[in-house]
C-alpha positions, 0 to 999 in steps of 0.5 A, spaced: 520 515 488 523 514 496 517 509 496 520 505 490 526 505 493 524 502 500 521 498 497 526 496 492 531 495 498 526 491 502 526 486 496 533 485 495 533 485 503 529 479 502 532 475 496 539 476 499 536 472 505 533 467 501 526 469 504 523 471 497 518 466 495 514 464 489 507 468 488 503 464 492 495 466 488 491 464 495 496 470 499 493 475 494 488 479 497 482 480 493 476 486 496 471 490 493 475 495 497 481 494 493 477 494 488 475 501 490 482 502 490 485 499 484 480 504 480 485 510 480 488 511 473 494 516 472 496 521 467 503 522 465 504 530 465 508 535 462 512 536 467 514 529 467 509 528 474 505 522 474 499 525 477 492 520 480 486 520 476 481 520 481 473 516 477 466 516 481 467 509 484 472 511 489 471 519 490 463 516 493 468 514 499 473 521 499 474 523 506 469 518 509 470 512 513 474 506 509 476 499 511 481 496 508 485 488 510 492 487 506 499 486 508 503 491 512 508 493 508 514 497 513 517 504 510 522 505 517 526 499 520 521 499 527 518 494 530 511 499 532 509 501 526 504 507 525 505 510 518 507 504 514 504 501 506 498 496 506 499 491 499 494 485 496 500 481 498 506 479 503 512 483 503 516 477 502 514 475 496 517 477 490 514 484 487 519 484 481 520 477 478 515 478 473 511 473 476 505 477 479 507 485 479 507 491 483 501 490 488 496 495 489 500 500 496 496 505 500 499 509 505 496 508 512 497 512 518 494 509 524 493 513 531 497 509 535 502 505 533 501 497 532 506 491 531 510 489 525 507 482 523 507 479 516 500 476 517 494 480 514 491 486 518 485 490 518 484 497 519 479 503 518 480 510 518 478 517 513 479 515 506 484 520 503 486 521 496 491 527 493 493 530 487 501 530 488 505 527 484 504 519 485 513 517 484 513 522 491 506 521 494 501 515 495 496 518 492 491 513 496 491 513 503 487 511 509 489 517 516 486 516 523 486 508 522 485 503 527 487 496 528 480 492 527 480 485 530 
């Protein structure tokens, strides 16, 4: 929920500065491993916790190097990040308008801080999966990542 809040306050940020723009499909980033990723389902429980659902396809690469390109996507307002969201799209394009959804976000966790850009990176670390309540937590994270140039 704290995540979708940040999120949610990005997007109004960038609708009030008139910097939202339309879905533009060549900006979508598309990979195997976000293939991968795209895999994990989720199951509403008793508790009213929405808790991942992890299938073969991605638990083949739990706990072993992954490699992932996308978007940086800030959760603290700094110019260095270190622990920031990945999207399939930019954060200046409309997430909510109905046009092209949520994108598919995993937390990253890199061992140095980088730079903010809005250009897309490349990072690879430990694929991470959890089994906490996903409104909470990111069920899909990359840790120990570094930049790849």
């Amino acid at each position: 929920m704290r995540i979708l809040s940040i999120l949610l306050m990005l997007f109004i940020y960038h609708g009030a500065a008139g910097q939202t723009k339309k879905h533009n499909v060549s900006d979508q980033i598309k990979s195997l491993n976000w293939d991968v990723i795209g895999t994990v389902k989720f199951e509403l429980n008793e508790k009213n916790e929405l808790l991942p659902i992890y299938g073969e396809t991605i638990n083949r690469f739990k706990n072993k190097e992954f490699d992932l390109r996308g978007y940086l996507i800030p959760i603290k307002n700094s110019q260095k990040q270190q622990k920031f969201l990945l999207a399939t799209l930019p954060i200046n394009q409309c997430y909510f308008c109905g046009q092209n959804g949520v994108p598919i976000m995993i937390m990253i966790e890199m061992e140095n801080a980088i730079s903010f850009t809005e250009k897309p990176i490349r990072v690879k670390g430990i694929l991470k999966l959890t089994n906490d309540n996903a409104t909470y937590q990111p069920p899909v994270s990359i840790v120990n990542a570094k930049l790849i140039i």
